[in-house]
Structure formats: structure tokens, C-alpha cells
C-alpha positions as CSV (number, residue, x, y, z in Angstrom):
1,X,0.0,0.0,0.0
2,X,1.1,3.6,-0.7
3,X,-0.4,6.4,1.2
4,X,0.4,10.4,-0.2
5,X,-0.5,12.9,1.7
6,X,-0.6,17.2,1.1
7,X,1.8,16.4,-1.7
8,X,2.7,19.6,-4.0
9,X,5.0,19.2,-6.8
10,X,6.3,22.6,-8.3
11,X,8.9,23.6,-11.2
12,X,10.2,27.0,-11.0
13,X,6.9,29.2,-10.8
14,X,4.9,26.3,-12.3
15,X,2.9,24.1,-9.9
16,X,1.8,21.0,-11.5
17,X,-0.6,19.4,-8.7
18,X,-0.6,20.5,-4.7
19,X,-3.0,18.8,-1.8
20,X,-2.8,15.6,-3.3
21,X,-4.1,12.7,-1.0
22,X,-4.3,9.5,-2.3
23,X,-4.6,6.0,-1.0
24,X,-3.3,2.9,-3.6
25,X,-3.9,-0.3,-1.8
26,X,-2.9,-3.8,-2.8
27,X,-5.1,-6.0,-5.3
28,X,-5.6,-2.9,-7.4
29,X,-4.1,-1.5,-11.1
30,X,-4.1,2.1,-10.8
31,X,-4.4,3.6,-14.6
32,X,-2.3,7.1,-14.5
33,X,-3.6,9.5,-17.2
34,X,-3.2,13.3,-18.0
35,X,-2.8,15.3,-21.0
36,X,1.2,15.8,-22.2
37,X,2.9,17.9,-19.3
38,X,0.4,17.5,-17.2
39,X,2.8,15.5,-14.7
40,X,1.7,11.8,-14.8
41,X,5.8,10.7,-14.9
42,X,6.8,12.9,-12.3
43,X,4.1,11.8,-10.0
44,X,5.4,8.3,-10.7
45,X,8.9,9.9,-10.3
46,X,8.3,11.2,-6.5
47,X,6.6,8.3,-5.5
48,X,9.3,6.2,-5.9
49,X,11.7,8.6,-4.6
50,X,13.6,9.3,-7.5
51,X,12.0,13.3,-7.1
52,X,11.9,15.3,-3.8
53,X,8.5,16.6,-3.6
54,X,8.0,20.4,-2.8
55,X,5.9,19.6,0.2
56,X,4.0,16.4,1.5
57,X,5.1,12.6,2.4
58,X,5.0,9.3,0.5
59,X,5.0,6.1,2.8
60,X,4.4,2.2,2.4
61,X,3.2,-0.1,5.2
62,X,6.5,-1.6,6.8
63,X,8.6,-4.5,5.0
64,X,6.8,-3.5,1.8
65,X,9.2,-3.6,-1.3
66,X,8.9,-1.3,-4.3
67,X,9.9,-1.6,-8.0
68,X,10.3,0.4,-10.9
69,X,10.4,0.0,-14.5
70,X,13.2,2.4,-15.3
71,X,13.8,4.4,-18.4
72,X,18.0,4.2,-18.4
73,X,18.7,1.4,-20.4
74,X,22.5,1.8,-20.7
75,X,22.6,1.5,-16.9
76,X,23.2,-2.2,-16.5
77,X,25.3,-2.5,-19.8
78,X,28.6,-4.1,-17.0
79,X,26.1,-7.1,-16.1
80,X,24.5,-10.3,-17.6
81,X,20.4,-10.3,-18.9
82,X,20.1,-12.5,-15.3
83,X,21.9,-10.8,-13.0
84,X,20.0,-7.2,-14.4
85,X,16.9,-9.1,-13.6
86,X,17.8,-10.5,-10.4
87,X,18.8,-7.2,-9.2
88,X,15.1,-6.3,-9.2
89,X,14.7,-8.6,-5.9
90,X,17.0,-5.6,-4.2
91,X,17.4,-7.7,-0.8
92,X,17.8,-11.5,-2.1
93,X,20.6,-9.4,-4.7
94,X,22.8,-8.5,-2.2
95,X,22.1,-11.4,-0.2
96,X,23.1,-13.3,-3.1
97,X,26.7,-11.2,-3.7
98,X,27.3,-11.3,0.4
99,X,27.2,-15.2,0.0
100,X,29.6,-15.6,-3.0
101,X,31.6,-12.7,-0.9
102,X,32.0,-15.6,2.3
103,X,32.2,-18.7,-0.1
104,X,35.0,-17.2,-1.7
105,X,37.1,-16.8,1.0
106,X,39.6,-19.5,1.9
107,X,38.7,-19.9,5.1
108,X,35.6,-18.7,7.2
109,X,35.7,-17.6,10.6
110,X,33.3,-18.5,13.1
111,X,31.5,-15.5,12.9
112,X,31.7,-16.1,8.5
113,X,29.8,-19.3,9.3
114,X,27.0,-18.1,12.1
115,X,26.3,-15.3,9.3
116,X,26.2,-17.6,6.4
117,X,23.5,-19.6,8.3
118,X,21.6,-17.0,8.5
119,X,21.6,-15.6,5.1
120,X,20.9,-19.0,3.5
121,X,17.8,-19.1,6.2
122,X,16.7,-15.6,4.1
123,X,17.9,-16.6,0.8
124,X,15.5,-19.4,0.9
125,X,12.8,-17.6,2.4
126,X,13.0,-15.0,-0.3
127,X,12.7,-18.1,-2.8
128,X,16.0,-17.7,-4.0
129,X,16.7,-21.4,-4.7
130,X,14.0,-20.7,-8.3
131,X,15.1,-16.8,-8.4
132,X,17.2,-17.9,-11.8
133,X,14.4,-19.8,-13.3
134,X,11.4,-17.5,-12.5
135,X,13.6,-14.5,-14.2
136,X,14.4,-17.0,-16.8
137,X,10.6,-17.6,-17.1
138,X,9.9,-13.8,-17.2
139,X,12.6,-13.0,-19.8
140,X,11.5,-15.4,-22.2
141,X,7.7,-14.4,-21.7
142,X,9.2,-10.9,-22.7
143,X,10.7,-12.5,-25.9
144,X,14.5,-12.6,-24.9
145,X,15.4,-16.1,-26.3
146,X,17.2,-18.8,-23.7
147,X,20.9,-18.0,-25.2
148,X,20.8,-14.3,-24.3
149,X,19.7,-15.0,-20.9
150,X,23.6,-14.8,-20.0
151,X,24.7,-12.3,-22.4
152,X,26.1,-9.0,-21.5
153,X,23.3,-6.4,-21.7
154,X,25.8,-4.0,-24.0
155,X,25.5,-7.0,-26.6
156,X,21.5,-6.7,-26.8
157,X,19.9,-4.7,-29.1
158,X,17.7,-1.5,-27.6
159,X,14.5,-2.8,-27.8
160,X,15.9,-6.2,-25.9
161,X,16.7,-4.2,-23.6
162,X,14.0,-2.4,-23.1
163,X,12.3,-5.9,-21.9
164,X,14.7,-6.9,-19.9
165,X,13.8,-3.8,-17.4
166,X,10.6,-4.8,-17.9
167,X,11.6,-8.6,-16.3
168,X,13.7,-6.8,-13.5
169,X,10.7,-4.5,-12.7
170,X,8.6,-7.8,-12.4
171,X,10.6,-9.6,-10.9
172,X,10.1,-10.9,-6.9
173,X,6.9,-10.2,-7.2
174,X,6.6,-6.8,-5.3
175,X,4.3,-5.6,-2.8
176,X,4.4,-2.2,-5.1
177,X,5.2,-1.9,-8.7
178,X,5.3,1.5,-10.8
179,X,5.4,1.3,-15.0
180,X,5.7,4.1,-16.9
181,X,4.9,3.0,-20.4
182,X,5.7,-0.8,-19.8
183,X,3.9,-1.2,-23.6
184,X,6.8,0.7,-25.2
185,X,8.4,-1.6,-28.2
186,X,6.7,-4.6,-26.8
187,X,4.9,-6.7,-30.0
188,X,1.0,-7.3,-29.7
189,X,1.9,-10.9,-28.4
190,X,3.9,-9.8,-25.8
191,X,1.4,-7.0,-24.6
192,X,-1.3,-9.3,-24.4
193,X,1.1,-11.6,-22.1
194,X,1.6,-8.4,-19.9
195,X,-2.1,-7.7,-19.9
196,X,-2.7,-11.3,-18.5
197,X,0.2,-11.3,-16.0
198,X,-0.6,-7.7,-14.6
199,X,-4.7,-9.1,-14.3
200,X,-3.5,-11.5,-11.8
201,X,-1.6,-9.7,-9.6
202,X,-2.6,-9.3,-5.8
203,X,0.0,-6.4,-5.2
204,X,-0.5,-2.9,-5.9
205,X,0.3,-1.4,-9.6
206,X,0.9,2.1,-10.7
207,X,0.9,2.4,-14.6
208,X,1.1,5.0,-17.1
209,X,0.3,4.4,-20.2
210,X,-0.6,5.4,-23.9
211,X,-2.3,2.2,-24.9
212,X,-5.9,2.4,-24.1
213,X,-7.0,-1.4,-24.5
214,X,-3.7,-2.0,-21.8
215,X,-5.3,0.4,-19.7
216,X,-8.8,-0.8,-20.0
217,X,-7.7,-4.6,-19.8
218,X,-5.5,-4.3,-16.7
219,X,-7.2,-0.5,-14.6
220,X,-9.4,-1.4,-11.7
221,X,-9.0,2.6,-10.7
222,X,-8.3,5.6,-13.2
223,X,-5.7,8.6,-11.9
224,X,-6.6,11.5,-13.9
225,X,-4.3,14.6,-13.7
226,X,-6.6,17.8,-15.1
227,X,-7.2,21.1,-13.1
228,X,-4.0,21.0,-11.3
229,X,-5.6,17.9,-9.2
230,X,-4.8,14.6,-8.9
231,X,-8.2,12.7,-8.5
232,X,-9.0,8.8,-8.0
233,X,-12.2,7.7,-10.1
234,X,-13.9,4.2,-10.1
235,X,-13.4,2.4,-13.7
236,X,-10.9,2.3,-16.5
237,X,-9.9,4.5,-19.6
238,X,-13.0,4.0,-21.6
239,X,-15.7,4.6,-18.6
240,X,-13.4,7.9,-17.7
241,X,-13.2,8.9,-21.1
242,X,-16.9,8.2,-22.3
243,X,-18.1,9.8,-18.9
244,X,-16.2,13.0,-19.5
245,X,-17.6,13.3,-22.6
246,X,-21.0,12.8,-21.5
247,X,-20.4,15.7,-19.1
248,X,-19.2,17.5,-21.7
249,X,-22.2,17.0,-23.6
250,X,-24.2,18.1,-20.9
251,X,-22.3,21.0,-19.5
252,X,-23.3,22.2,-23.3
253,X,-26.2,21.7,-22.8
254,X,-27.2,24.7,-20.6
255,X,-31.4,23.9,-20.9
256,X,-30.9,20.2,-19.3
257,X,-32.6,19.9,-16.1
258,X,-30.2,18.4,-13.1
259,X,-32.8,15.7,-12.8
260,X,-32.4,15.2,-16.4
261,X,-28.4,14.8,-16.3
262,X,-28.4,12.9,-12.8
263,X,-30.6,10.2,-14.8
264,X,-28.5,9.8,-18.1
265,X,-25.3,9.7,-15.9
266,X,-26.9,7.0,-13.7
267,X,-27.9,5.1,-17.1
268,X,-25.0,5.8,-18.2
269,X,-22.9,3.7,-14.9
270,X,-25.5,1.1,-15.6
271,X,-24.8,0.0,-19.1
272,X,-21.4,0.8,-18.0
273,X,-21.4,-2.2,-15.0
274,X,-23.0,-4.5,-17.5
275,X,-20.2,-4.1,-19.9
276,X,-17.5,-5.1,-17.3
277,X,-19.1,-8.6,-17.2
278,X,-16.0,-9.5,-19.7
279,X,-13.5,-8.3,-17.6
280,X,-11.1,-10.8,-15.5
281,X,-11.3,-8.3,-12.7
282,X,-15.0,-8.3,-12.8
283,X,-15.8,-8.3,-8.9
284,X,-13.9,-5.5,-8.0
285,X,-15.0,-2.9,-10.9
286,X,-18.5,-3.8,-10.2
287,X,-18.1,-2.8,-6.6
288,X,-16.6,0.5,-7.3
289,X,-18.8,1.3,-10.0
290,X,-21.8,0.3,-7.5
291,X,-20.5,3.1,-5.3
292,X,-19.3,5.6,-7.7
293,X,-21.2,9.0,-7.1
294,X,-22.9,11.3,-10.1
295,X,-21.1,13.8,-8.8
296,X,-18.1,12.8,-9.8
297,X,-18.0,12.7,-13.2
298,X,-17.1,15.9,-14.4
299,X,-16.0,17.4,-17.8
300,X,-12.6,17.1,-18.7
301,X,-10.1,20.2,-20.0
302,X,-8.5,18.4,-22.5
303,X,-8.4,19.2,-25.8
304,X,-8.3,16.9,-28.7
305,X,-7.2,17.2,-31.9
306,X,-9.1,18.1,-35.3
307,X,-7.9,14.9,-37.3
308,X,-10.0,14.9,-40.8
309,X,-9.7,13.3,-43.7
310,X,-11.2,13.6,-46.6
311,X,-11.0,12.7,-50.1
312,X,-10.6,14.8,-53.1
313,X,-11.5,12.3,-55.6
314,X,-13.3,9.4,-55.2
315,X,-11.6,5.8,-55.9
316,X,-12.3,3.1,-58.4
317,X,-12.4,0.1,-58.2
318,X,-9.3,-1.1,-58.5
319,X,-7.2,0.0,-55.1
320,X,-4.0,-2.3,-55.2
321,X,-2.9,-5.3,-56.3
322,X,0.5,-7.1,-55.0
323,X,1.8,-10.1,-56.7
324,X,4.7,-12.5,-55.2
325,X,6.9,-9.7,-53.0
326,X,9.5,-10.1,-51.1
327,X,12.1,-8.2,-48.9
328,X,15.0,-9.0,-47.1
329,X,17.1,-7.3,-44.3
330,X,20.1,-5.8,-44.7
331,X,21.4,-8.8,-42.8
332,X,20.0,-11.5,-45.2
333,X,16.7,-11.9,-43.2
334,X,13.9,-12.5,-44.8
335,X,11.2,-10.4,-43.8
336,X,8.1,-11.4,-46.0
337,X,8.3,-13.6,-48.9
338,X,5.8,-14.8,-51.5
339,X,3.5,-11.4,-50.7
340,X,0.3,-11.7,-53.3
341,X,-3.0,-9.8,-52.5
342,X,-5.7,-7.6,-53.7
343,X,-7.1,-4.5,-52.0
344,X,-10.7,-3.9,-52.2
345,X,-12.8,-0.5,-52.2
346,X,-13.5,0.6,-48.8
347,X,-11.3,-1.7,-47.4
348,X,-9.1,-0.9,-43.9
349,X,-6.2,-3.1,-43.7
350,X,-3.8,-4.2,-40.9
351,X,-0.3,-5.7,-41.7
352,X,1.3,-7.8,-38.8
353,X,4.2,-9.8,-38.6
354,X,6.7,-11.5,-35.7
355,X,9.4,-8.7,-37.3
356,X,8.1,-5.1,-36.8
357,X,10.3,-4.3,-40.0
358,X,8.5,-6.1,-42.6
359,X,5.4,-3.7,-43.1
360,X,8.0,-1.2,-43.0
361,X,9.8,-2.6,-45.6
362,X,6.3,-3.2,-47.5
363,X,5.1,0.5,-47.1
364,X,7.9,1.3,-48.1
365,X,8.0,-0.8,-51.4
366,X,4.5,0.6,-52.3
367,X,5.3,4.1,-51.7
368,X,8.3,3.6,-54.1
369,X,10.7,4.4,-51.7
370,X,12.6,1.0,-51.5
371,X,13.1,-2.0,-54.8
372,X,11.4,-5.3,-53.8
373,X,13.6,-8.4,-54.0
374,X,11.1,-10.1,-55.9
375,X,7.3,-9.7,-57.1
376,X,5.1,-6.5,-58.5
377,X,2.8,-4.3,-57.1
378,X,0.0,-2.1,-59.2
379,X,-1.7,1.1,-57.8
380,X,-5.3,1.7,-59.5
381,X,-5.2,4.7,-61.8
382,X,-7.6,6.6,-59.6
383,X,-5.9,5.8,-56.1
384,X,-3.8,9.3,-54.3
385,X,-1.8,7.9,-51.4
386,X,-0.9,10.0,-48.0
387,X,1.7,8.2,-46.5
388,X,3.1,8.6,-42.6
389,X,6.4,6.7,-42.2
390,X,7.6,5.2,-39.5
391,X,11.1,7.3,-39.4
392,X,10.1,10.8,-40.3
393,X,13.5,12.5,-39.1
394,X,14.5,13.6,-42.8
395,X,11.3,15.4,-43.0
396,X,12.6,18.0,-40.0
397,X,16.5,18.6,-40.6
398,X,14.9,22.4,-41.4
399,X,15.4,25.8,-39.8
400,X,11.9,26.3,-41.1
401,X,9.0,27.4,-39.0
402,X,6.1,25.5,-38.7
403,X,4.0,27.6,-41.6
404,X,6.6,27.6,-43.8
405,X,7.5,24.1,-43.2
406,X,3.6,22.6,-43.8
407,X,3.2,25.4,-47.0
408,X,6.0,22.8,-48.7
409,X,2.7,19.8,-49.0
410,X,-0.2,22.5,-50.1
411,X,-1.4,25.0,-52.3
412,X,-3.5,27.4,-49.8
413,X,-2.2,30.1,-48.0
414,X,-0.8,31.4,-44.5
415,X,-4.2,31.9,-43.3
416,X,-5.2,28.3,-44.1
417,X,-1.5,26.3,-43.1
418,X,-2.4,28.0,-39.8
419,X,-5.6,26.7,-39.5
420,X,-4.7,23.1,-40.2
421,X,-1.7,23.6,-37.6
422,X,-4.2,24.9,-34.9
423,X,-6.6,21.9,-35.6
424,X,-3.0,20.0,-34.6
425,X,-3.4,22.0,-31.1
426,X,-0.4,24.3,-32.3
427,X,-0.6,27.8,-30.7
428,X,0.5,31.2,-32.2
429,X,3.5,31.3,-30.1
430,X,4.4,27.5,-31.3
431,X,4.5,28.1,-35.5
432,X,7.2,30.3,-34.9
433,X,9.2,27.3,-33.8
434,X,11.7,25.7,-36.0
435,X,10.9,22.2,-36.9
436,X,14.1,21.1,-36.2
437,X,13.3,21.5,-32.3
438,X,9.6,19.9,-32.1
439,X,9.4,16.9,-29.9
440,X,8.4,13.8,-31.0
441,X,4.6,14.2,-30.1
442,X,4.8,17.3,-32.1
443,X,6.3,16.3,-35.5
444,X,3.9,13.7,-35.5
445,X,0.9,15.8,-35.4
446,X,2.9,18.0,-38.4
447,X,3.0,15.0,-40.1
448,X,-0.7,13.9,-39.5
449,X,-1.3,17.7,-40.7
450,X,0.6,17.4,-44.0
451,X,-1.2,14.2,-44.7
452,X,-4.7,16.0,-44.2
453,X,-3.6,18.5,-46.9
454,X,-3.2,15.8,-49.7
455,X,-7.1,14.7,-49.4
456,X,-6.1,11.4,-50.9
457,X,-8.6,9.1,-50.7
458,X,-5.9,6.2,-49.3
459,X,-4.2,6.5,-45.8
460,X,-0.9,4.6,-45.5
461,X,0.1,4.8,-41.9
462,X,3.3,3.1,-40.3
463,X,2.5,2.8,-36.4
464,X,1.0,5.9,-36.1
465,X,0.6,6.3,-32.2
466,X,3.8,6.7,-31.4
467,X,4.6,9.3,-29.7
468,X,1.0,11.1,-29.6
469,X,-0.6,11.4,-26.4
470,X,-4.0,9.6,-25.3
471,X,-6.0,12.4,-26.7
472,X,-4.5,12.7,-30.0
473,X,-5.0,8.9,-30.6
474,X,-8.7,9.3,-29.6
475,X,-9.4,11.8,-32.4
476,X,-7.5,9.8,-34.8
477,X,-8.6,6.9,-33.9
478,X,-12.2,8.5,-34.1
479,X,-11.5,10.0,-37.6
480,X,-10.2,6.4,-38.9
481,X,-13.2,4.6,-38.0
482,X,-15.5,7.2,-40.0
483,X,-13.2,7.6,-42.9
484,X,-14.8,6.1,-46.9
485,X,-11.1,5.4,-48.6
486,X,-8.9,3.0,-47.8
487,X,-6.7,2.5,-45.0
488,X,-3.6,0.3,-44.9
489,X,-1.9,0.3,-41.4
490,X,0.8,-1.1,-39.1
491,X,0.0,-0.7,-35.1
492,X,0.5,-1.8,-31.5
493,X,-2.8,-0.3,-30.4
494,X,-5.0,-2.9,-30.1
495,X,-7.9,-0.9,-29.7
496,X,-7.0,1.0,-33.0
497,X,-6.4,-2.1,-34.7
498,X,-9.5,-3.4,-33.3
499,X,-11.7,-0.6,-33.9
500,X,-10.3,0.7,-37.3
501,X,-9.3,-2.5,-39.4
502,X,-12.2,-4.8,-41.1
503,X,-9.1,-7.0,-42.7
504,X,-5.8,-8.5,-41.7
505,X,-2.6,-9.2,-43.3
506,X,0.0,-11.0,-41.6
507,X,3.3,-10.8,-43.3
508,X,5.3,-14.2,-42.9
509,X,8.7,-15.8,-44.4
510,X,6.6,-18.2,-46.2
511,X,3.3,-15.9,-47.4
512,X,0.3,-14.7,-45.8
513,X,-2.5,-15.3,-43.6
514,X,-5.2,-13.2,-44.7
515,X,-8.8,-12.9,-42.9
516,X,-11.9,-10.7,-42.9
517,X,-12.1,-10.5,-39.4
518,X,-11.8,-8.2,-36.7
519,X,-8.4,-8.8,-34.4
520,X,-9.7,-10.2,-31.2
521,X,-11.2,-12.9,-33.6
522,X,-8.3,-13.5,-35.1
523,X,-5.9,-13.5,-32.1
524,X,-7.9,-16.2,-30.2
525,X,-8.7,-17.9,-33.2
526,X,-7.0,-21.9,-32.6
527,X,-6.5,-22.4,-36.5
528,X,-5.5,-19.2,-37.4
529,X,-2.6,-19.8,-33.8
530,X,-1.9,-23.4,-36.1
531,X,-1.2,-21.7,-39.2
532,X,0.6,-19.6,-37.5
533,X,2.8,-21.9,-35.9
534,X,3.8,-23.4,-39.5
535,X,4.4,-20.3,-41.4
536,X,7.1,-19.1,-38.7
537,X,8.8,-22.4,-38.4
């Protein structure tokens, strides 16, 4: 359990959040959200002590052990995968290093033995006798094959890495666990193993996160940061987010009686409850939907982007066809081979794979940007493509402003480049900025802009949540489910994917596995896992 009380965080004359009082108790999966800035990492930050807080205390119950998922992943590069892992268990690590310390010695004193005694009594009550094989259990959960398990961690690549923090954060099993974007470069398989080892947890978990189906598959309790407050709610994402939005709708609405809102909002938690029936943690949302108060659902400040597409022209009825492609890494891997489909009208397409890089490498084929080892592809002579990459770096080595830089993709004027860039939430003072400087959050959202100005009529997106916040998502996301052209995508949203595609692609070594489905169908599908099996063998 962590208990905050009268906590104020402040930056130079900006306070972020002050009086916060908060109670996280064991058994529950608190969902941290906020708008970007708003603070959600530094609350995570001075809650595990890593940041002295202006004014208030953090405390856990005695004996209670914390972990973190941290964010420096050059910080173990001296050590093995295991021993970074096993270094999450903080107190069974050194326990471990004081008894090789004593073992080593040629001879032990008296005293050497009494205290050896006593640490094998706690090495074994900490479990330590399977510590190796539980981390070696986690790690390859996380992906991180048997043979790198010993490896140094400056010999794994970044994105190895990354899950490897994630195993040491796990690890132990402690009473109090705080991830701040534990989804980050994980594949869809390995999220959904997170989702489904977070669900059964009986300790306390503090997450942030940009994944919304994460948050609403493992969130007994939503943290929202808006106001300069810090409040608890009952629910998860989507029952925050659809409530605020039904305040919203109401706080519009200026003639609606009280009674009149008290009853839709009480509707609303109804339907709400019902819904939960599918969750694993069922029980405990119920409860705390049972007791949650009209008066707390409230309108939100946050401001979402204006994402619309639309299409200049409209398309035939021939879109795409791809016959026999293939592409291999620079490495000689082969990333897709034996590629052959045809894209229908209306049609919104997912690409998967095991190897992030192959729809890369496909996107890239059909946007012309990169020779196919093998195979054809044919656009339909009525098709306009708007492409977002997955690396957009070259698009920003500039000393341009934001104006100037977006006037490059159109044909209207100042007055209308501005307008697009303040549907992208840009202020006056921000498209004086040279692109060169934007964050990542904010080139993306100059990149969704200059695809908005090409009306075409298909949408060619590489991953495109990275980097936006929750808000940004939710309006594209939104815009993508309403849009008539064709969409052909790559994602580790699951509730985008879910939402947006009607088809999926999965690119293999030996072909394709093609469906008309949605993707929870086809992830729990048995002979769609078989096929599976054999085209990645």
C-alpha cells in the first residue's frame, strides 16, 4: 500500500498538482492519465523517490518492497540479462553477492559461518533457490530467447533491452510496482502476455500508459491529472473517457434539467457495469462502480485534436494489387516472402508480422521508396496515397517554421497552413518554432497535418501512435473509423487495430495469412494460432 498525503510538486513558478491525497492499496491496477505535461511521470517519479516533492510525504506499510520500470537502459550494460533481472529482488541481490563474498574466502571464521546460516535461512525464504528460473521464465515471456539469458546487456539490441527492465521491474513479485509505459516496443503478443500477467496480480500497480486497451484490460482505478488535481475515479480509460464526454455534452447543454443529467449519468454507470461482465477483474469494478457518485464525473479540460480526412476524388475500383513480394534485411533476413493480395474498395487493412520491420519494408516498397527483391505491385489509376512513415527524421533537418514548413505539401495560404496547424493544437506562439526543435509528439501531429492536406482518398500509416498522447489517438482513432477510402496500417494499439481494421494481413517468411475479421477474432482464433505456428517455423 502507498499512502500520499498534502503532496505539491512545483517547477520554477509552475505548480503542477498541490494537496494531493491518495490511498493505492494492494489488489488494485491504478491507470495514471493526464494530457502531455500534465505530470503523470513525475508523480510516478516522486513516489518512488527518485523526485523530492515540494511539500508532502509518501509512505508504504513496513517490509513493503517497491519496484520500478526504469527508463535508463544503458545502466546495466557491465552485467549479464540475469543478474540485471535479479537485481530487481533488491534484498535477495545482495544477499546473493554477500554469499559468494564468504564462499569465496579461503577460510571462514566462526563469525563467517554463524552469518552464512543466517543468510541462507533468508535466501530461501525469499525463494531464492528458483530466483534464476522464474527471471528465466519472465525474460522469455518478454521474448529474450534462452541463449541471451547470459549475455552481456551491451551486446542486446535497444528494444531487448528495453524488456529486460521490464523482467527486472517484475521480478520478486513486489508488494508495489510502478510502470511508466511498460507497452513501449513490446509486439502485440507480448502486450497481451503483460495484460494477463498484470490481471492477476494481488499487489499494488501504478501504470502510465498510452495504450488504451492496456489500460482498460488491466485499470481497476483511473488517476486523472486535469485542473492541477490529482483525483481517483472508479473504472478504467474508456468509462473515464466516455463519462467526461458525457459531461461535456451536458455541461453544453445549458437547458438540461439536473434531474435530467443525474438520470442519463446514472444510465450511463449502468450499461457501464454490464459491460465489465468480460473483464477478468470483474468483482472488484462492479463494486466500485456500485459506489461511484454522479457527482463525480465531471468534464474534462483536455483538448483533442481536429484529425479529418477527406477525399478529393473518389476511388475506383481497383485500389491495389501485390503479386509475389518479397524483402530481405540488410542482414540477409527475410522479412516477408511470397506477398500476393488484392485491396478492395472501402477496405481498412492491418499488416502484422513477428518482425516489426516487414510492413516497414512493404510501405515502403508501395510508396516507391525502396526496390522489392522479388514480385510486382500495381496502384489503381484513380488511387492518391498520403503516406506517414515510421522514421520521419529527414522530413525535419529544417530551420523552417512550422508555416513555412507545412506550406511545402499545399497550395492554400498562411491563413489556411495555420488553420490546419491549430486543428493540430499548435498555438500562435508554437508556429514560430523551427521544426528542427519539435518533440516527437509534435512532429507527428505536423506530419498527420501534411497528410490532411493531400485529401487522398488512401491513408498509408506506419505505427501511427507513437509518440501522440491519449488524446491525439482518440481523435485519430475517431477520424479512422468514420473515414470512406482505404486505410492500410501497421499498429501496437490494439484498440485502433481493433476498432479501425475490417481485414488482416499477416506478413510471414513463407506468405500470408489473410482474414476478414476483426483482431480479437483473429488473435484467439485456434486455426488461425496453427497456421501460425507453421508459417514461422
Amino acid at each position: 500500500m502507498i499512502t500520499v498525503t498534502n503532496l505539491a510538486i512545483q517547477f520554477g513558478k509552475k505548480t503542477l498538482y498541490k494537496d494531493v491525497n491518495l490511498k493505492f492499496t494492494s489488489g488494485n491496477i491504478y491507470g495514471i492519465i493526464g494530457a502531455n505535461g500534465a505530470g503523470k511521470s513525475t508523480l510516478l517519479r516522486a513516489i518512488s523517490g527518485e523526485l523530492e516533492p515540494n511539500k508532502g510525504t509518501i509512505e508504504m506499510l513496513p517490509g513493503e518492497r517497491m519496484s520500478v520500470l526504469e527508463q535508463d537502459h544503458f545502466k546495466y550494460d557491465e552485467f549479464t540479462v540475469m543478474d540485471t533481472v535479479l537485481m530487481g529482488h533488491q534484498p535477495l541481490w545482495k544477499n546473493m553477492k554477500e554469499r559468494e563474498a564468504l564462499y569465496a574466502k579461503e577460510e571462514m571464521t566462526e563469525e563467517d559461518g554463524v552469518r552464512a546460516a543466517d543468510l541462507e535461512m533468508a535466501f530461501a525464504e525469499m525463494n531464492g533457490w528458483e530466483a534464476e528460473s522464474e527471471a528465466a521464465q519472465l525474460l522469455q515471456n518478454l521474448g529474450i530467447k534462452e541463449e541471451q539469458h547470459y549475455a552481456q546487456m551491451s551486446d542486446i539490441s535497444n528494444n531487448e533491452k528495453v524488456r529486460v527492465m521490464l523482467a527486472k521491474a517484475l521480478f520478486g513479485h513486489p508488494d508495489n510496482l510502478l510502470l511508466d509505459e511498460p507497452t513501449n516496443d513490446l509486439d502485440l503478443d507480448t502486450v497481451q502476455w503483460l495484460e494477463e500477467y498484470l490481471s492477476n496480480l494481488e499487489q499494488c500497480v501504478l501504470v502510465v500508459s498510452h495504450d488504451r486497451h492496456f489500460l482498460d484490460a488491466v485499470s481497476t482505478q483511473t488517476v486523472d491529472i486535469d485542473f492541477g488535481k490529482v483525483t481517483l475515479f472508479s473504472g478504467n480509460y474508456s468509462f473515464w473517457y466516455e463519462s467526461s464526454q458525457l459531461a461535456l455534452r451536458q455541461a453544453q447543454n445549458q437547458k438540461m434539467k439536473a434531474e435530467e443529467k443525474k438520470k442519463q449519468l446514472e444510465e450511463f454507470i449502468r450499461r457501464f457495469s454490464a459491460n465489465v461482465a468480460k473483464s477478468k477483474q470483474t468483482t472488484s469494478r462492479k463494486k466500485m462502480l456500485e459506489k461511484l457518485n454522479v457527482e463525480e464525473i465531471t468534464p474534462s479540460t483536455r483538448k483533442y485534436p481536429g484529425i479529418i480526412f477527406s477525399m478529393e476524388r473518389e476511388p475506383g475500383t481497383q485500389i491495389l494489387e501485390v503479386e509475389g513480394l518479397k524483402a530481405t534485411d540488410a542482414d540477409g533476413t527475410v522479412l516477408f516472402d511470397n506477398v500476393s493480395f488484392t485491396i478492395e474498395k472501402g477496405q481498412k487493412t492491418v499488416f502484422l508480422s513477428h518482425n516489426p520491420k516487414a510492413m516497414t519494408a512493404l510501405f515502403e516498397i508501395i510508396n516507391g521508396n525502396r526496390e522489392a527483391d522479388a514480385g510486382t505491385y500495381k496502384w489503381g489509376v484513380t488511387i492518391t496515397t498520403a503516406y506517414l512513415p515510421l522514421d520521419n527524421t529527414d522530413f525535419f533537418k529544417s530551420e523552417m517554421n512550422l508555416v513555412d514548413w507545412l506550406s511545402q505539401y499545399g497550395t492554400g495560404n498562411e491563413v489556411m497552413m495555420k488553420s490546419f496547424l491549430g486543428r493540430m493544437l499548435f498555438k500562435d506562439e508554437d508556429i514560430q518554432k523551427k521544426v528542427c526543435v519539435l518533440s516527437g509528439g509534435e512532429k507527428m501531429r505536423c506530419m498527420i497535418a501534411r497528410m490532411q492536406l493531400k485529401n487522398a482518398n488512401c491513408l498509408i500509416l506506419d505505427t501511427p501512435t507513437n509518440h501522440l498522447d491519449l488524446e491525439s489517438i482518440q481523435a485519430f482513432n475517431n477520424n479512422l473509423v468514420s473515414f470512406k477510402g482505404n486505410i492500410l496500417f501497421a499498429s501496437h494499439d490494439h484498440e485502433f487495430i481493433n476498432t479501425v481494421a475490417d481485414r488482416i494481413i499477416e506478413l510471414t517468411p513463407k506468405g500470408t495469412i489473410d482474414k476478414l475479421t476483426s483482431y480479437d477474432e483473429y488473435i484467439y482464433d485456434e486455426a488461425i494460432k496453427e497456421k501460425k505456428a507453421e508459417m514461422y517455423a
